[in-house]
Structure formats: C-alpha cells, structure tokens
Residue frames as qw, qx, qy, qz and C-alpha x, y, z in Angstrom:
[[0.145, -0.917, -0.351, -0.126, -7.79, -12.25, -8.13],
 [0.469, 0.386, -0.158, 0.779, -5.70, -8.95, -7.29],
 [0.507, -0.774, -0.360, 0.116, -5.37, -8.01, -3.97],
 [0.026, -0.892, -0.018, -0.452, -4.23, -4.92, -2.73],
 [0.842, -0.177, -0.184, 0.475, -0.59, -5.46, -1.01],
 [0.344, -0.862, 0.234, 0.289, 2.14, -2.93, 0.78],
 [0.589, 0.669, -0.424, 0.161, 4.90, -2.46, -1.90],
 [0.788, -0.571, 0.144, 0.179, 7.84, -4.35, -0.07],
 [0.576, -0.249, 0.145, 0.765, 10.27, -2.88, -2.88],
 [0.152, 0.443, 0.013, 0.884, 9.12, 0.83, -4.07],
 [0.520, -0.716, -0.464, 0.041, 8.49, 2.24, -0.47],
 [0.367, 0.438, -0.247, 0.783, 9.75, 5.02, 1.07],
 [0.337, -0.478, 0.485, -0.650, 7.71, 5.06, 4.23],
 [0.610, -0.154, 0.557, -0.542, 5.44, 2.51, 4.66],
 [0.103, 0.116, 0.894, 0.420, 4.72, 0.86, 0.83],
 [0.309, 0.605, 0.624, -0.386, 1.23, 1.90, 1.24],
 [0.148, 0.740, -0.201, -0.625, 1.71, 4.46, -1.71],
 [0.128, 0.470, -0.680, -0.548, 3.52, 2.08, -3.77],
 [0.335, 0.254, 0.887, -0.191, 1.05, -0.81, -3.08],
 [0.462, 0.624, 0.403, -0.484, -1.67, 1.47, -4.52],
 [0.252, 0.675, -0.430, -0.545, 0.31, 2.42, -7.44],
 [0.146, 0.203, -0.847, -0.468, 0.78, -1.15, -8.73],
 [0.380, 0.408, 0.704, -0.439, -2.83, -2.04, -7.78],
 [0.460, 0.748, 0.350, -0.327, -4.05, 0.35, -10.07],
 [0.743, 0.122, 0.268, 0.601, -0.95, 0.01, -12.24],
 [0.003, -0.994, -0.016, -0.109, -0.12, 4.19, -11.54],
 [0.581, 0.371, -0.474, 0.548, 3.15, 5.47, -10.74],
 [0.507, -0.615, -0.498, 0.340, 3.33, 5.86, -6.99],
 [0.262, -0.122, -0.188, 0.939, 4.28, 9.44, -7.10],
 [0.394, -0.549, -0.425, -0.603, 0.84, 10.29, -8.42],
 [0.632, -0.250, -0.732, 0.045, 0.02, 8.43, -5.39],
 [0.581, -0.368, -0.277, 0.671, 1.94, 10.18, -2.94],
 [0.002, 0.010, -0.008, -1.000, 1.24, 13.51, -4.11],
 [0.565, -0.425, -0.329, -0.626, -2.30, 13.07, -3.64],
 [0.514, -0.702, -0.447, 0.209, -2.32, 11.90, -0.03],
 [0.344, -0.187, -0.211, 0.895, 0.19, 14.86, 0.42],
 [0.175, -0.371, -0.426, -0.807, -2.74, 17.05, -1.72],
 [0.530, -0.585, -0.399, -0.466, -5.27, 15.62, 0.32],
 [0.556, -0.254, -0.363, 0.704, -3.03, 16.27, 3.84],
 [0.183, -0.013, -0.026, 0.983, -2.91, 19.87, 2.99],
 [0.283, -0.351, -0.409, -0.793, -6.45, 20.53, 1.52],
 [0.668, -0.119, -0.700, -0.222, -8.05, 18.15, 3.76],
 [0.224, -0.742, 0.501, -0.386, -6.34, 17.68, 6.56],
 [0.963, -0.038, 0.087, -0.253, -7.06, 13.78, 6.35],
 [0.700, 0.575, -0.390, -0.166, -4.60, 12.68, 4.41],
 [0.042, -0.575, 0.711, -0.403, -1.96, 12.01, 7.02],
 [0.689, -0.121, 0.582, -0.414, -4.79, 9.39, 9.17],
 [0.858, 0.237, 0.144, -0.433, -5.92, 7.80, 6.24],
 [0.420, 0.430, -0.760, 0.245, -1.72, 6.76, 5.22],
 [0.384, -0.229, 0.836, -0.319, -1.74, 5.40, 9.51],
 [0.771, 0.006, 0.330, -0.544, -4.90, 3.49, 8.76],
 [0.800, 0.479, -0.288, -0.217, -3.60, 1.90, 5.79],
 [0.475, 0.408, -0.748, 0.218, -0.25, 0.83, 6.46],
 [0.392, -0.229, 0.762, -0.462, -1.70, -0.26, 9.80],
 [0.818, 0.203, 0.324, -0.430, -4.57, -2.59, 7.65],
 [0.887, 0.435, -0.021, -0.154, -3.11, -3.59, 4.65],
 [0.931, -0.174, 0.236, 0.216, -1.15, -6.98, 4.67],
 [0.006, -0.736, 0.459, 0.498, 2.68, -6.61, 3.73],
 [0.781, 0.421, -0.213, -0.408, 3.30, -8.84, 0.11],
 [0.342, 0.542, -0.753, 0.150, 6.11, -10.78, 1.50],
 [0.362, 0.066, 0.794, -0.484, 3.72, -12.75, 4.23],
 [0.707, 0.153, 0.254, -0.642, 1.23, -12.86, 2.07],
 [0.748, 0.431, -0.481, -0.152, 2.84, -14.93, -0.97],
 [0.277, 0.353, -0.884, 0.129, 4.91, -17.05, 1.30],
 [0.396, 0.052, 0.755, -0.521, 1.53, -18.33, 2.86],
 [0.783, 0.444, -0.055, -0.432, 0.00, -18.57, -0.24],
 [0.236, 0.679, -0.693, -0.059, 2.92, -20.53, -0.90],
 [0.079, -0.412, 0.827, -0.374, 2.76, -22.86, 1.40],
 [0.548, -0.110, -0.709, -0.431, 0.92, -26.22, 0.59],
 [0.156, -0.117, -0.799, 0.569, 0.26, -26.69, 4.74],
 [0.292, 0.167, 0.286, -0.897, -2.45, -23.50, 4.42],
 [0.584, 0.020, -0.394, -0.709, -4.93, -25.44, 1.71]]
C-alpha cells in the first residue's frame, strides 16, 4: 500500500511538497506553486504546509521500522 511520506531527498523546506509530488507521481514544483497559489489567494496555504510537515511521518523512520524484523 502507498503511504504518503516527507521527501527526505527533493526538499527544500520541509519535504512536504516533494512527498506529495511522488505520492501522486507530480513534479513537486506543481506542488509548491499551488500551496504558494493557495497562500496568496487564500491565505491558508502557509498553515496547511505547518500542519503537514508537523503530521506527516519523515520516509527515513518509516522504512527503517518497517525494516526491522523486531516490529512484526
């Protein structure tokens, strides 16, 4: 199943951007110019980047626990 990870190498603040981008296999600048879109228009954008990178897990903890025959 595909789960929905912080980029831990195309990041340029948080990874949250690039995370989404290979989720939905986009290019993260789409990404990133639509929370900046929806910053400006909006005024959201800006919270809804904290919330994320504050919720979603980074990919380098998650695989090395998935990893780990101790967790099953």
């Amino acid at each position: 199943m595909k789960q929905l990870y912080k980029s831990s190498t195309n990041r340029k603040v948080a990874g949250v951007c690039g995370g989404i981008g290979e989720f939905f296999g986009i290019d993260p600048t789409l990404v990133r110019l639509g929370f900046v879109a929806l910053s400006l228009l909006a005024g959201g954008g800006l919270a809804v980047y904290i919330v994320a990178a504050i919720l979603m897990p980074e990919r380098e903890e998650c695989s090395r626990a998935a990893d780990n025959p101790a967790n099953t």
